[in-house]
C-alpha positions in Angstrom: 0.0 0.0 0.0 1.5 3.4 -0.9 1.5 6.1 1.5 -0.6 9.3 0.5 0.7 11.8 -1.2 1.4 15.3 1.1 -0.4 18.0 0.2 0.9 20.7 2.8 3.5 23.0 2.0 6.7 22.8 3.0 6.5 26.6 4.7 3.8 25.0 6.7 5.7 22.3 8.3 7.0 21.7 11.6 10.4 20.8 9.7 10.5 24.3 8.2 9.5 26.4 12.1 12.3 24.3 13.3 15.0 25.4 10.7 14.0 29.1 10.8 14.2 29.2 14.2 17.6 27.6 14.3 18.5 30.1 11.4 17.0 33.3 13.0 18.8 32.2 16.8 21.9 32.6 14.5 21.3 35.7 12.6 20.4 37.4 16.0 24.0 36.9 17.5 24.9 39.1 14.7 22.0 41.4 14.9 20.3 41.7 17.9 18.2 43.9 16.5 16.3 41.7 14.2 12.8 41.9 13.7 10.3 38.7 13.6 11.6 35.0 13.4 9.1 34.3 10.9 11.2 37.0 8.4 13.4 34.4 6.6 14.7 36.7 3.9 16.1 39.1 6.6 17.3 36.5 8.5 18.9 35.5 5.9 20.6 38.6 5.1 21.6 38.8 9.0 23.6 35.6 9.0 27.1 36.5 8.4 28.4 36.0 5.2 31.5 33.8 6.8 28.9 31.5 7.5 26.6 30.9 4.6 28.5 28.3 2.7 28.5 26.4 6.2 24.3 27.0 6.4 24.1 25.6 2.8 26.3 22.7 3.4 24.2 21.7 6.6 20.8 22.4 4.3 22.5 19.8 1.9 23.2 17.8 4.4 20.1 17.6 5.8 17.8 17.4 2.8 20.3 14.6 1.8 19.8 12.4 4.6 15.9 13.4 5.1 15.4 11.8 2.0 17.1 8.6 2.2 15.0 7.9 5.9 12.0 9.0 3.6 11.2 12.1 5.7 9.7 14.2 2.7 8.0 17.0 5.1 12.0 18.0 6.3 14.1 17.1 2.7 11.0 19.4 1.4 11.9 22.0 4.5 15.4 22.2 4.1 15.2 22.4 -0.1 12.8 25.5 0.2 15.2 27.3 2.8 18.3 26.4 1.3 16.8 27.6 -2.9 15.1 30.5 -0.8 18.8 31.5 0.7 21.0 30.5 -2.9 18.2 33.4 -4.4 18.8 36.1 -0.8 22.5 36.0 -1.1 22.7 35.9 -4.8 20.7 38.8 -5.1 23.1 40.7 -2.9 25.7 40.6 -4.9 27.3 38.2 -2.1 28.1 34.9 -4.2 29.4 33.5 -1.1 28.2 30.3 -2.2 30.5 29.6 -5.0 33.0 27.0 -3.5 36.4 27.1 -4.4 37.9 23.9 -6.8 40.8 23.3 -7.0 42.1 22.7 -10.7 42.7 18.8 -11.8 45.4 18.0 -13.7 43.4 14.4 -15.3 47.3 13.2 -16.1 47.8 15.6 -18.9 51.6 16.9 -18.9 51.9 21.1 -17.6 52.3 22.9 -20.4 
């Protein structure tokens, strides 16, 4: 038998209350002046840049694992915040989450 599908959103979810609040607890070290935990875009924008390729790594992470122990509600959670951040950031002009790579050489000769 095959489980029904979800029809909430993933904004809705407990999954997605528990990652803003862990998100805005950050951002508020920074900026104790920040306005409503429900605000993730300026949130967002509070968490120091030094630590936004950490935040999407953990989002990864998380969405990663949440969908291999079938937990759709937090994979879906952790997607949304972590596309909602990639959008924030980029928008500032603060590609922060462009990881450096290191060039391969493959086994061809320097030239």
């Amino acid at each position: 038998m095959r489980p029904l599908p979800r029809t909430s959103k993933p904004e809705a979810s407990q999954a997605f209350t528990i990652i803003l609040e862990r998100l805005y607890a950050m951002a508020r070290q920074t900026d104790a002046s920040l306005g409503s935990p429900s605000d993730l875009e300026a949130t967002l924008i509070a968490l120091p840049s030094e630590n936004r390729s950490q935040v999407m790594l953990v989002l990864e992470s998380v969405e990663s694992r949440a969908t291999t122990r079938a937990d759709q509600e937090l994979a879906d959670a952790a997607r949304l915040v972590r596309n909602i951040a990639g959008r924030v950031w980029k928008h500032q002009g603060l590609d922060t989450l462009a990881r450096k790579i290191e060039p391969r050489s493959y086994g061809f000769p320097n030239g």
